[in-house]
C-alpha positions in Angstrom: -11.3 -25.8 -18.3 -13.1 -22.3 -18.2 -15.1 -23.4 -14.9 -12.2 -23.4 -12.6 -11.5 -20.2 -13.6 -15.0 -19.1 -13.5 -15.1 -19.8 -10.2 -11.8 -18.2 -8.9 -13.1 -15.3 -10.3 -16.9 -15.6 -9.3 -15.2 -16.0 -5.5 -13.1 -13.0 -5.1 -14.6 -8.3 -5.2 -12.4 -6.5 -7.3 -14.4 -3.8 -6.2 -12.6 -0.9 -4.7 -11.8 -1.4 -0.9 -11.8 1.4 1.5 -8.1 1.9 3.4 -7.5 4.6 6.1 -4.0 5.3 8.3 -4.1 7.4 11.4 -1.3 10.5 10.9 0.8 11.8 13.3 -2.0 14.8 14.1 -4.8 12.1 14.9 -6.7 13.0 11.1 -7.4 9.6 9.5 -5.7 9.9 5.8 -8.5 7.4 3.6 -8.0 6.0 0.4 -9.3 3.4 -2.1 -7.9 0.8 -3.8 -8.6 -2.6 -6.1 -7.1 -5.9 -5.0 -3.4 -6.0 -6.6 -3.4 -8.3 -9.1 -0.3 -10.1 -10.6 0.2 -7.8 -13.6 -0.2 -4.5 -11.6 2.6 -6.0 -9.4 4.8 -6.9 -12.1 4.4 -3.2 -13.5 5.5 -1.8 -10.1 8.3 -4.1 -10.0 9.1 -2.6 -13.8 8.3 1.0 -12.8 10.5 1.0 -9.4 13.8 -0.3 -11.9 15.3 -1.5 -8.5 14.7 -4.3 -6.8 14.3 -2.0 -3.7 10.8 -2.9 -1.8 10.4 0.8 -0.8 10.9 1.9 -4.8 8.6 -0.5 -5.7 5.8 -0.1 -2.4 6.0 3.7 -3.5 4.8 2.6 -7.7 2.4 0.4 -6.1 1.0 3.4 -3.6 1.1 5.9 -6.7 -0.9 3.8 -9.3 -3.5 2.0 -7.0 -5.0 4.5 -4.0 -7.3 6.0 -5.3 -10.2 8.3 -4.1 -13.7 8.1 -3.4 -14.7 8.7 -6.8 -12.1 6.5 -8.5 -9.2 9.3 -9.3 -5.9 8.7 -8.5 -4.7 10.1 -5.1 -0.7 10.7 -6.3 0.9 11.5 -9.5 4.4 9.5 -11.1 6.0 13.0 -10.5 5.2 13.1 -7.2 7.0 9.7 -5.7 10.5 12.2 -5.6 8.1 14.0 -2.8 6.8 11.3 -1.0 10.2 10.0 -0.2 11.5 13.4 0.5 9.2 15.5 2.1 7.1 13.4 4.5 8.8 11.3 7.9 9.4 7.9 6.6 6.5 6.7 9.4 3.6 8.1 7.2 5.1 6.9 3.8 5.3 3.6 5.5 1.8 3.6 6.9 0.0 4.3 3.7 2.7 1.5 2.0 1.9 -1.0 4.6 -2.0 -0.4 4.8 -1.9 -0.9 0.4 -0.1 -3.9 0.6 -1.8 -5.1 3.3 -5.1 -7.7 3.1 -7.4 -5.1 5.1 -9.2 -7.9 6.1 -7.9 -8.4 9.8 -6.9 -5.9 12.3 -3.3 -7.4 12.5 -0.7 -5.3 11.3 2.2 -6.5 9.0 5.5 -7.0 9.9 6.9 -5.8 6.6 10.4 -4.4 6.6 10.4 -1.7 4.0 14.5 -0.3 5.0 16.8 -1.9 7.6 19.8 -0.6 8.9 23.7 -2.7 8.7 23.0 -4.2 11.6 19.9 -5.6 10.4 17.4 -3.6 13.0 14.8 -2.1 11.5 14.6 2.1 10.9 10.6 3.3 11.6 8.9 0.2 10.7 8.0 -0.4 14.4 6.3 2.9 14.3 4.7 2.7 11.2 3.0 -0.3 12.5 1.9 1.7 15.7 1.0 4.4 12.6 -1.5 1.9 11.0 -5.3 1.2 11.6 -6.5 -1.4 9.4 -10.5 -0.9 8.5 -12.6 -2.7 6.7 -14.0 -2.0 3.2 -17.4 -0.4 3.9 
C-alpha cells in the first residue's frame, strides 16, 4: 500500500518556490512559498472563521510567503493592515500569485469580492497586477 504513496510523494518539490507581483510603482514585490498542502488549507479555512475567500486568501498569504531565507514575510496581527491600508489591487496580486500554480504564465480568474450585481470590484486589475515567474 505504501508504494503508491511513495510515489505521489517521490513525484511532487515541496521545496520553496519563488513568487514575484509587479506593484503599482513598477518594483517587483518577491516572495517564497511551499506548495499548499491539504492541512495548511484547512487551517486557513479555520483561521479566516468566515467562509469569505478574501478572509481566508489573506490566512493563507500570512502563514505561507515567506522570504528568501525561510522567515515569514507578514505577521497574524498584521492581516487588519493588509486589508486596510493597501488598494485592494496589490492585496489581490500577492493572493492570486499564492494561490496560483506558478507554473504557467496564465493568470487566474479568481473572484476574491464581487459587487450585487455580480461584476467583479479590482479583480480585472489585479490580474493585469500579476506576473507569474517561475521557481528559480
Amino acid at each position: 500500500m505504501g508504494k503508491a504513496l511513495d510515489r505521489l510523494k517521490k513525484s511532487v518539490s515541496m521545496k520553496p518556490q519563488r513568487r514575484s507581483v509587479e506593484l503599482p510603482d513598477g518594483s517587483e514585490f518577491e516572495f517564497h512559498m511551499t506548495p499548499l498542502t491539504l492541512a495548511e488549507r484547512t487551517r486557513a479555512q479555520k483561521q479566516a472563521k468566515s467562509d469569505d475567500a478574501t478572509d481566508f486568501a489573506l490566512q493563507l498569504l500570512v502563514s505561507k510567503a515567506k522570504d528568501s531565507s525561510g522567515m515569514p514575510l507578514f505577521g497574524p496581527g498584521e492581516i487588519a493592515e493588509l486589508r486596510n491600508a493597501l488598494p485592494a489591487t496589490v492585496v489581490e496580486a500577492l493572493m492570486l500569485e499564492l494561490i496560483g500554480d506558478g507554473e504557467e504564465e496564465e493568470e487566474e480568474d479568481l473572484d476574491f469580492k464581487s459587487s450585487e450585481d455580480g461584476t467583479s470590484e479590482g479583480s480585472e486589475s489585479a490580474k493585469r497586477t500579476v506576473r507569474r515567474r517561475k521557481a528559480e
